[in-house]
C-alpha positions as CSV (number, residue, x, y, z in Angstrom):
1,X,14.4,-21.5,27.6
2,X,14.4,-17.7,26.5
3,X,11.7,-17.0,23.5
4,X,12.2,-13.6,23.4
5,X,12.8,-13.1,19.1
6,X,10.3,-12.4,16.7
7,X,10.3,-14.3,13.2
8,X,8.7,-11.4,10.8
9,X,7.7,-12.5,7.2
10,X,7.2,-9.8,4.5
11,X,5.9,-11.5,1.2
12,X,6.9,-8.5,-1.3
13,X,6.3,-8.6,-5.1
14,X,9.9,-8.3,-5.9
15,X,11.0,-10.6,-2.7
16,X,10.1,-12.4,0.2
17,X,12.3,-11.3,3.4
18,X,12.4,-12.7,6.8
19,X,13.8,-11.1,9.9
20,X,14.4,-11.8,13.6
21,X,13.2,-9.0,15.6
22,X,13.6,-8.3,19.7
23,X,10.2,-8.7,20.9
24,X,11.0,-6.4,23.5
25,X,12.7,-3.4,21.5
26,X,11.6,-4.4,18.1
27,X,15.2,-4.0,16.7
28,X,15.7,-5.7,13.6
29,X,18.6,-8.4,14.7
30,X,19.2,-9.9,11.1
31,X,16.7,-10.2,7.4
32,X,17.2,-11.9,4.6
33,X,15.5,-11.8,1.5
34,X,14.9,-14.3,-1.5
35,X,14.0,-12.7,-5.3
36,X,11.8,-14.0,-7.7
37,X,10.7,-12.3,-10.7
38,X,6.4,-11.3,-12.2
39,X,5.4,-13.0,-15.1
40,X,4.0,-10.9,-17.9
41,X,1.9,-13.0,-20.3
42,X,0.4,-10.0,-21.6
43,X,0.3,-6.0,-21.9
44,X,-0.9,-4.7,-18.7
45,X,-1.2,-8.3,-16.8
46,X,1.2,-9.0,-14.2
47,X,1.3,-12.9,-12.3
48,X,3.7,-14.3,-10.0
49,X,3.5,-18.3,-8.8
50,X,2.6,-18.8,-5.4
51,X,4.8,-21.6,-5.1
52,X,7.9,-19.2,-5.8
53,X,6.5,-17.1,-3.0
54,X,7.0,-20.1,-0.9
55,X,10.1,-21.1,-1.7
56,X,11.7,-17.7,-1.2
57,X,10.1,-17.4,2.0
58,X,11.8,-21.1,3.1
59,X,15.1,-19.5,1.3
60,X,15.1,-16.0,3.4
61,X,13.9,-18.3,7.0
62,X,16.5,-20.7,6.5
63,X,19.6,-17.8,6.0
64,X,18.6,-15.7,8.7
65,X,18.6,-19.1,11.1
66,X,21.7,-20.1,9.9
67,X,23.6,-17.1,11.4
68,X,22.9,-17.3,15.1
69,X,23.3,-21.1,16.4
70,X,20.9,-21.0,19.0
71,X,18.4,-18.9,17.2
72,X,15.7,-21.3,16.8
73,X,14.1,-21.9,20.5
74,X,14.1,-18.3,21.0
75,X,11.3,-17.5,18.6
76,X,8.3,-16.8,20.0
77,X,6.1,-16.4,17.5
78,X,6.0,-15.6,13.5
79,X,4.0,-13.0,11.7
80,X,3.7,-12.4,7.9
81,X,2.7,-9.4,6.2
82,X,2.0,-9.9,2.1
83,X,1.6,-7.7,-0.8
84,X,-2.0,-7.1,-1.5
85,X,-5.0,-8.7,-3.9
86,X,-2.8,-11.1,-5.3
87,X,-5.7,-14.0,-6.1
88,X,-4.7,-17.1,-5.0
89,X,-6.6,-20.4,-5.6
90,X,-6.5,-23.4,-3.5
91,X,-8.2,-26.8,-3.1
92,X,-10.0,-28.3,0.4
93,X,-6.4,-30.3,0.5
94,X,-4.3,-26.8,0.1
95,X,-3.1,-27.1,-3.1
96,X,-3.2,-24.9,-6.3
97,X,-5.7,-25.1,-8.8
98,X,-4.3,-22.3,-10.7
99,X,0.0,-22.1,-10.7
100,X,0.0,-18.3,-11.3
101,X,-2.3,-15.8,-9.4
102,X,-2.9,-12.1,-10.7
103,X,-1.2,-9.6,-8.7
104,X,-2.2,-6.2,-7.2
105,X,-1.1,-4.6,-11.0
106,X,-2.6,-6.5,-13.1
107,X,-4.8,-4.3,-15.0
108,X,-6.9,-7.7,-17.0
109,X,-10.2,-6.4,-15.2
110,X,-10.1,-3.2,-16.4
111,X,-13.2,-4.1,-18.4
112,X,-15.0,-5.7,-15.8
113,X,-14.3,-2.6,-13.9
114,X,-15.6,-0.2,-16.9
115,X,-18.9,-2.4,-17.2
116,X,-19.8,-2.3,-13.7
117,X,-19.4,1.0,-13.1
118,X,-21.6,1.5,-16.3
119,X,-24.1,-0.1,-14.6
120,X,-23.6,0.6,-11.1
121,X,-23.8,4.5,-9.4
122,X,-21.8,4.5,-6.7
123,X,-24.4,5.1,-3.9
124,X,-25.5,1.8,-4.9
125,X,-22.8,0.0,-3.5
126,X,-20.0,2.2,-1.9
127,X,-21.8,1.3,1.5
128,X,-21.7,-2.2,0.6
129,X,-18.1,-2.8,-0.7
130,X,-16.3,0.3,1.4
131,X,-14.3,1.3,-1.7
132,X,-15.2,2.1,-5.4
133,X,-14.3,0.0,-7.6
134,X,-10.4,-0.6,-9.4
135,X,-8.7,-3.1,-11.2
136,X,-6.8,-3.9,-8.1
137,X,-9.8,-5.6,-5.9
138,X,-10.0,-9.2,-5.7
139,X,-13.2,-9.7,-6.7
140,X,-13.0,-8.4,-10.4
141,X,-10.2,-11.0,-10.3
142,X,-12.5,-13.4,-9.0
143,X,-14.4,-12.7,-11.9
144,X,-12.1,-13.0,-14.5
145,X,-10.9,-16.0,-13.3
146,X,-14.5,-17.4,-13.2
147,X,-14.8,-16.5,-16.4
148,X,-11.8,-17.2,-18.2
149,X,-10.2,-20.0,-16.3
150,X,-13.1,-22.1,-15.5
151,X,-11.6,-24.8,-14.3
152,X,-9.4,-23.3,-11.9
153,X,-12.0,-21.7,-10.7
154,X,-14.5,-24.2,-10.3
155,X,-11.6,-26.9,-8.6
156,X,-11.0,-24.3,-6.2
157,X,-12.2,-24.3,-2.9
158,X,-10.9,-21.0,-1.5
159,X,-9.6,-17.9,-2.5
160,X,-6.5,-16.2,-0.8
161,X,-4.3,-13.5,-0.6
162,X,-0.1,-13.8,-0.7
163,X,0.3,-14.1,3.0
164,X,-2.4,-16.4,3.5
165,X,-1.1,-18.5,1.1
166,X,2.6,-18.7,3.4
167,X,0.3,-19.1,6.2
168,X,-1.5,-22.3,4.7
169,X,1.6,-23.7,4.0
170,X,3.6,-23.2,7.5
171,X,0.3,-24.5,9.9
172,X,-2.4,-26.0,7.3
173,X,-5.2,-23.1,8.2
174,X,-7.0,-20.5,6.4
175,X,-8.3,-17.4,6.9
176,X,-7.9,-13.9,5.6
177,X,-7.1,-11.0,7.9
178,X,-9.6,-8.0,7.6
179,X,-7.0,-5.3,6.3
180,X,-6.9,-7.8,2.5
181,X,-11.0,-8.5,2.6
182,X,-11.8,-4.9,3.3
183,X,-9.8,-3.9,0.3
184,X,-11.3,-6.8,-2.2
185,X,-14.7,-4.9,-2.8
186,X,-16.3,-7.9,-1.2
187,X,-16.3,-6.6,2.6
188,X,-19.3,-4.8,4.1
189,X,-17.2,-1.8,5.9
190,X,-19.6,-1.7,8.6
191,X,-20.0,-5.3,9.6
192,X,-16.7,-6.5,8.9
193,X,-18.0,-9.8,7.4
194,X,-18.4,-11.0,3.3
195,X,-21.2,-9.1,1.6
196,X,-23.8,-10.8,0.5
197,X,-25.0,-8.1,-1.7
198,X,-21.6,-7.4,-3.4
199,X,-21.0,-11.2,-3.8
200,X,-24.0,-11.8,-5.9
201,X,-23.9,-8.6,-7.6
202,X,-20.4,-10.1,-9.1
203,X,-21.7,-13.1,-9.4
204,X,-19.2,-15.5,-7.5
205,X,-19.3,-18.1,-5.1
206,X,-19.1,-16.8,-1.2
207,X,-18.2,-20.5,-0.5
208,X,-14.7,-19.7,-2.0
209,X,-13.9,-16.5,0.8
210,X,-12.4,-17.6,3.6
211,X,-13.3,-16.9,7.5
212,X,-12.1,-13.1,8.0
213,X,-10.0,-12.5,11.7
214,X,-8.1,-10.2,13.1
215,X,-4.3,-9.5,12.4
216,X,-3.3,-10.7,16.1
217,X,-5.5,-13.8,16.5
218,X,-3.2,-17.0,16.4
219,X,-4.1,-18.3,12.9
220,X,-2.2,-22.1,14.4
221,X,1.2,-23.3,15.0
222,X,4.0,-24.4,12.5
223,X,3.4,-28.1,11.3
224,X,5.8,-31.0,11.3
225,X,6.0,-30.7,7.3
226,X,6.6,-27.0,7.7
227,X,9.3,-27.4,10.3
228,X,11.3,-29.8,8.1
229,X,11.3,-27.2,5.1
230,X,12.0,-24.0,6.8
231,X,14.2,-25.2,9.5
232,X,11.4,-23.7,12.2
233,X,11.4,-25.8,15.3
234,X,7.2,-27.3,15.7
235,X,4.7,-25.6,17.1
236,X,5.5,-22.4,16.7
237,X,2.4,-19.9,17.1
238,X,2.1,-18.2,13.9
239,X,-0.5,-14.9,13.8
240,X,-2.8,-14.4,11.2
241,X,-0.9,-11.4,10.2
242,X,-1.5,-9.0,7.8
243,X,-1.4,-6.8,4.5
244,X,1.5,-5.6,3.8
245,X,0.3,-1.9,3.5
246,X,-1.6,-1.4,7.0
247,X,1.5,-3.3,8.4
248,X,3.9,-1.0,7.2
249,X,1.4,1.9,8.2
250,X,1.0,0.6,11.5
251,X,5.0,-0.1,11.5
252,X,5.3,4.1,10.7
253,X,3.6,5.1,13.9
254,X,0.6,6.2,12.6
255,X,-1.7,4.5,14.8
256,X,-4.3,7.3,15.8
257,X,-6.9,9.4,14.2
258,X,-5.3,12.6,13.2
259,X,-2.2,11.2,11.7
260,X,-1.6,10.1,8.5
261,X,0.9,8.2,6.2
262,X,2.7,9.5,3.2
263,X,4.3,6.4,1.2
264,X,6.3,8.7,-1.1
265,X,7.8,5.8,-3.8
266,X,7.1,5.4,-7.4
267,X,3.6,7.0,-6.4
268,X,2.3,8.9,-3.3
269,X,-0.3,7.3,-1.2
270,X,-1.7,9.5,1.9
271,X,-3.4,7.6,4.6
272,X,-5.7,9.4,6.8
273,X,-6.5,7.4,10.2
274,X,-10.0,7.7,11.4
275,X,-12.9,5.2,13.1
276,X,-14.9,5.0,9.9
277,X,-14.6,4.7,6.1
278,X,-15.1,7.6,3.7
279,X,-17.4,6.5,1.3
280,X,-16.4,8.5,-1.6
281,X,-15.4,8.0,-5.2
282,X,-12.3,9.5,-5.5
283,X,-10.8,7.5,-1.6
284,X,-10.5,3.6,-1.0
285,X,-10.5,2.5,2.5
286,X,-8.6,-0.2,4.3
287,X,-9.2,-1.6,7.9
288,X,-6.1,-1.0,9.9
289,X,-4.6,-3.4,12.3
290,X,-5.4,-1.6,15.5
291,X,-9.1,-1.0,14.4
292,X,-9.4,2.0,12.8
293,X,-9.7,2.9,8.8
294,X,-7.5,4.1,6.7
295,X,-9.0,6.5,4.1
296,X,-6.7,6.3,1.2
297,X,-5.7,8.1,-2.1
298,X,-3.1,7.1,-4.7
299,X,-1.2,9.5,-6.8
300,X,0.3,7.5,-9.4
301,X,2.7,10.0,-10.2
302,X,4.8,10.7,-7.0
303,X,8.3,9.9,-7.0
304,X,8.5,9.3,-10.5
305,X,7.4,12.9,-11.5
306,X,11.6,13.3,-10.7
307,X,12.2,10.2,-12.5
308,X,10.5,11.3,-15.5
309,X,12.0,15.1,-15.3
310,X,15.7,13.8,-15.3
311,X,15.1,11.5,-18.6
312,X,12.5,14.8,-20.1
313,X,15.3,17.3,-19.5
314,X,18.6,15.9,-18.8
315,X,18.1,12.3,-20.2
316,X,19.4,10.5,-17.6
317,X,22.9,12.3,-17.4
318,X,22.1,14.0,-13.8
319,X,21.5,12.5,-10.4
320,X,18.5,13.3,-8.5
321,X,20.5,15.2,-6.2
322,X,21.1,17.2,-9.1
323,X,17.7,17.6,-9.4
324,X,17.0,18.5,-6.4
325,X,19.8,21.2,-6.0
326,X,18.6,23.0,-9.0
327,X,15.1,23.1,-7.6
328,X,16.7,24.3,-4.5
329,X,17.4,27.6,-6.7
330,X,13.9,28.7,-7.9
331,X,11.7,30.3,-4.5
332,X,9.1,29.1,-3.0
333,X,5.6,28.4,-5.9
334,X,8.1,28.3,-8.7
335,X,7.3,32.1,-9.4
336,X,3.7,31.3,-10.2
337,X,4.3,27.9,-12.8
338,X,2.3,25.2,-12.0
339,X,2.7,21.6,-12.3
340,X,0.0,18.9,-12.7
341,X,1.4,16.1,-11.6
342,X,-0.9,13.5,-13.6
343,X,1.8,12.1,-15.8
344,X,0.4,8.2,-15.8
345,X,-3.4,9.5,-15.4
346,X,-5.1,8.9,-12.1
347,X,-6.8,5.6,-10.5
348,X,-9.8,6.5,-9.5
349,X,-12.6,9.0,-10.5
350,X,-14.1,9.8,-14.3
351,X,-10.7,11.4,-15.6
352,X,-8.3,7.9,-15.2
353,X,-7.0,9.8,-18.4
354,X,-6.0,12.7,-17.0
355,X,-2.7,14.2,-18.1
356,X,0.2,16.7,-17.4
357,X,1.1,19.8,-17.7
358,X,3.0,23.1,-16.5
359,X,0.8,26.2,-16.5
360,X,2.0,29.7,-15.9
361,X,5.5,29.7,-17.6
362,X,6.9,33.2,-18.4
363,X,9.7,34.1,-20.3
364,X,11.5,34.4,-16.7
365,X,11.1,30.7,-15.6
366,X,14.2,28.4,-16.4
367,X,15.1,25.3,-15.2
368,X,15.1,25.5,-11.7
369,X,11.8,26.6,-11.5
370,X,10.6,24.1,-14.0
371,X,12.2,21.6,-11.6
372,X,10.5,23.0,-8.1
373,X,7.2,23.2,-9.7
374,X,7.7,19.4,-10.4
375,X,7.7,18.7,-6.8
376,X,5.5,21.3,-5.7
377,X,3.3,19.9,-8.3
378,X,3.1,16.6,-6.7
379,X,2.5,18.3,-3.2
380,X,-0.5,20.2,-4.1
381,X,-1.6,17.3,-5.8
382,X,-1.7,15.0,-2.6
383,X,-2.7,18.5,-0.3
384,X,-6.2,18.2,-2.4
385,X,-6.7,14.8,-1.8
386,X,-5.8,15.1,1.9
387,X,-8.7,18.4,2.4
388,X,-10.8,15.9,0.4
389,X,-10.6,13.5,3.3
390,X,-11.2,16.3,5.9
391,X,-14.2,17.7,4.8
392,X,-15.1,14.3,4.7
393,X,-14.6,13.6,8.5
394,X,-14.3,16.6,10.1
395,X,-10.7,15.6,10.7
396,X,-8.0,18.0,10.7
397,X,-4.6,16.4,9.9
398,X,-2.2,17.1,12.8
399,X,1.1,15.0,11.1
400,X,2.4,13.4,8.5
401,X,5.0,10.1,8.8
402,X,6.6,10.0,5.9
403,X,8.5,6.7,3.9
404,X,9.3,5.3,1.1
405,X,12.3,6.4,-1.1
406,X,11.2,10.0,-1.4
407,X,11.3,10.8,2.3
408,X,14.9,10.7,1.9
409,X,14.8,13.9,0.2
410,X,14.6,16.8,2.3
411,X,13.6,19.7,-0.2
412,X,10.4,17.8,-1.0
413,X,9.8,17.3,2.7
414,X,9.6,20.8,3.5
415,X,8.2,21.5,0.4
416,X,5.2,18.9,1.6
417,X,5.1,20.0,5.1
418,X,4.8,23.1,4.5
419,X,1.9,22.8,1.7
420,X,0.6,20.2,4.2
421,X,1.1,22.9,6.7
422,X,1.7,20.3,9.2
423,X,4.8,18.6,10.7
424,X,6.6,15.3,9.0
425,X,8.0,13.1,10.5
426,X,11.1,10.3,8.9
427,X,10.9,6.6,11.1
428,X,14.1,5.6,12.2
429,X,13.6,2.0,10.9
430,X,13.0,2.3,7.2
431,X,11.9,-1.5,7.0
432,X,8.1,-0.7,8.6
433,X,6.5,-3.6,7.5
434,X,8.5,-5.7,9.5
435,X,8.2,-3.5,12.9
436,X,4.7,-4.0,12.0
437,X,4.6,-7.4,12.3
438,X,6.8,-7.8,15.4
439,X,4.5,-5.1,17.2
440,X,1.4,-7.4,16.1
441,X,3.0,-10.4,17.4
442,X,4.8,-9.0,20.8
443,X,0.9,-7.8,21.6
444,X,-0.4,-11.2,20.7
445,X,1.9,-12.5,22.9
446,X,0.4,-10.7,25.8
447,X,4.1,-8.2,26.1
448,X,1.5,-5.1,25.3
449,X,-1.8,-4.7,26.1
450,X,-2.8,-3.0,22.7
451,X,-0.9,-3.0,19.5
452,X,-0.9,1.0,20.0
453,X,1.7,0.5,22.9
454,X,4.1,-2.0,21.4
455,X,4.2,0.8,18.5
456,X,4.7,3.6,20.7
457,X,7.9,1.5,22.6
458,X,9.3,0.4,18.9
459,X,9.0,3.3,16.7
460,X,11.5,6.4,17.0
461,X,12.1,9.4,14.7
462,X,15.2,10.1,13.5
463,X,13.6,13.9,11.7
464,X,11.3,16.2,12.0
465,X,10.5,18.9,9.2
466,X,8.4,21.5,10.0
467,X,6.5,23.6,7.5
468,X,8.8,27.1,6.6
469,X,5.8,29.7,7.1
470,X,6.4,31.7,4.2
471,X,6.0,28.8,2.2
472,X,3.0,27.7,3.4
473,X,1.5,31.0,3.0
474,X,2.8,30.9,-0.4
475,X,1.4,27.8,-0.7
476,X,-1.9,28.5,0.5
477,X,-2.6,30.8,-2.1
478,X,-1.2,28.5,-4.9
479,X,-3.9,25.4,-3.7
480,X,-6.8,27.0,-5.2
481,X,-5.2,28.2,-8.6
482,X,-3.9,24.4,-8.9
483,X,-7.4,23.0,-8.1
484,X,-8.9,25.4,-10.7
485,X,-6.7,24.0,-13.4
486,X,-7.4,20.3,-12.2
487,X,-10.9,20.7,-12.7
488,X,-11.0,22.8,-15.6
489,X,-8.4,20.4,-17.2
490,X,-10.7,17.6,-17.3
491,X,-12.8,19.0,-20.1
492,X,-9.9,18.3,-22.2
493,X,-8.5,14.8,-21.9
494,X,-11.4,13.1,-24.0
495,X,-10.1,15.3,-26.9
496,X,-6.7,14.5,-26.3
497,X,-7.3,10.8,-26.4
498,X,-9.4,11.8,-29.9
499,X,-6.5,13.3,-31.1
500,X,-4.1,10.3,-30.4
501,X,-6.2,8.1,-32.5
502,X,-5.9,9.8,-35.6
């Protein structure tokens, strides 16, 4: 019997999707994907039910086995990746205390957030919890959920993330893989392990956080009861897998310390690969699936800086590629206008009120300019977090894989590279997550000795932009004009926010 398919799970927030993937190529044979839709009880929260996640992950397994007939006894194995810091809670028996679980934007901590970091410096627990602290991390939710939903909280017997929650429910086991604890402000960085200190300092119970393993260990094997839902055959191996952001960063290429991701979708996250955290305010770190750390910043205004400019000036009745083409008219730095790209504030740092703005406009800017600055503006604004992260390590950034929605523009990837001053480089597969999890479980398998080959044998790249060098030396000079007017902006966002409640 040939077993020579992988079964990749991707637990999304808007889907789950599963695929059958050549273990030895990592082409994607066939996916399928189920929907189900958040839950929004209230401004700023955002739930989903665990059980939907479930039964669109038995939908999405079940279509893609119905279209081969033979498809089942060639799987080898099954790997899940799974949105991040959705808080799940679960009984010793498996089952949910709580129906809904908070997802990665839910914002209900924000004031747990605010009182800690009243009462909390950072170099009092940066070493401690490896990233500062956001809304996002699982243990505010923790809190919350202590605190408001007693009962769930108390009935539960372990807390999990969205792909350890598929996980429970195809082989019975728990654990959490150490890309979702290092990113739930409860994992010493340096010891990979729960933190004592940063447990009791929230005030929750470390009986409730599950063994942390690596991605690739075999988690178990697909139960009888699993089998007769999803149509698997029993006892397949099934990894522990991962979150879904390392997986689809790993799934990119960018496996080795001196390259670094660019997600460029609704925001713009940069990932900079290196074999420690940066312990800084303004830069969370993840563990990655091949070892290192993944330094990251989040700019929540990316790809939607050109959503909001074609409903701000043309209200809606252009395309993007309209857009874009009439940037494509104005030269290189706009003519001197400037764009702060802070249109939904930032997420980390003292200024999450921070705001936008064009600086510099003359009497000969129009709107071609107005539209390059836009996405100029959003390149400067992820070059300063990138030289952040440098001076940090050391660490000069040699490329850039770019993905996500905005990497299929190619003005705004040369305008990066070249304020980057470094090449980017477009994946061939667009669906990394799942090459991800294939290249996690063709290595468990023993088909690569290191995760870092099966990516190097799956991943190709279909482009590469290299910076233009007049831009970048145009580019160069702009940097520290726009970092000027970031810092010197910051004086003013408290007044603004005065002025709003009047």
């Amino acid at each position: 019997m040939t077993t020579d398919l992988i079964l990749a799970i991707d637990v999304g927030t808007g889907s789950a999707r599963a695929a059958l993937v050549d273990a030895g190529s990592g082409a994607i044979l066939e996916i399928a994907a189920s929907e189900y839709d958040q839950i929004v009880p209230a401004f700023g929260w955002a739930e989903q039910r665990p059980a939907d996640w479930w039964t669109g992950t038995v939908t999405a397994i079940r279509t893609v086995l119905s279209r081969h007939a033979d498809v089942k006894t060639r799987i080898a194995a099954v790997a899940a990746c799974g949105q991040m810091h959705g808080t799940v809670l679960v009984d010793s028996r498996g089952r949910l205390t709580r129906d809904t679980a908070p997802l990665w934007n839910d914002k209900r901590t924000v004031g747990l957030v605010a009182e800690f970091e009243r009462s909390n410096p950072p170099s009092s627990y940066l070493a401690e919890s490896g990233n500062p602290p956001t809304p996002a991390w699982p243990g505010f939710k923790l809190a919350w959920l202590r605190d408001n939903d007693p009962e769930a909280y108390q009935a539960a017997a372990t807390a999990l993330m969205p792909k350890d929650y598929i996980n429970l429910r195809l082989t019975g086991e728990i654990a959490m893989d150490e890309g979702d604890a290092s990113c739930s402000f409860l994992m010493n960085p340096q010891t990979g392990r729960w933190s004592s200190a940063m447990i009791e300092r929230l005030d929750l119970d470390a009986a409730k956080l599950p063994p942390i393993r690596s991605p690739l260990d075999i988690l178990g094997h697909v139960t009888a009861e699993a089998a007769r839902e999803t149509g698997l055959p029993e006892g397949i191996p099934v990894l522990v897998g991962g979150a879904d952001y390392p997986v689809a960063v790993l799934g990119s290429g960018v496996v080795s310390p001196g390259t670094a991701s660019d997600v460029m979708g609704t925001s713009s996250i940069i990932t900079l690969i290196t074999p420690q955290p940066l312990l800084d305010p303004e830069i969370c770190n993840v563990r990655t699936v091949e070892g290192h750390w993944g330094p990251f910043t989040l700019l929540e205004t990316g790809g939607d800086a050109m959503r909001w400019a074609r409903r701000a000036f043309h209200e809606k009745s252009l395309s993007y590629g309209d857009i874009v083409a009439k940037a494509a008219e104005a030269p290189a730095g706009a003519d001197g206008l400037f764009f702060l790209p802070f249109l939904a504030g930032e997420r980390l740092g003292a200024h999450r009120n921070a705001r936008a703005q064009f600086f510099g406009i003359g009497a000969k800017h129009g709107l071609a300019h107005l539209h390059r600055a836009t996405l100029e503006g959003v390149a400067f604004a992820v070059n300063r977090h990138i030289r952040v992260m440098e001076a940090s390590t050391g660490q000069k950034l040699e490329r850039v894989v770019a993905s996500g929605g905005g990497a299929r523009t190619e003005l705004w990837l040369k305008i990066k590279a070249s304020a980057y001053n470094v090449p980017i480089l477009v994946p061939r597969e667009t669906e990394c997550g799942i090459v991800g999890c294939a290249a996690m479980a063709a290595t468990a398998l023993g088909g690569f000795a290191k995760v870092e080959d099966a990516i190097a044998h799956f991943v190709r790249y279909e482009q590469e932009i290299l910076p233009d060098p007049a831009w970048a030396e145009t580019y160069a000079r702009m940097q520290p004009v726009f970092d000027k007017l970031y810092r010197h902006s910051q004086a003013l966002y408290d007044d603004l926010d005065r002025l709003e409640q009047k």
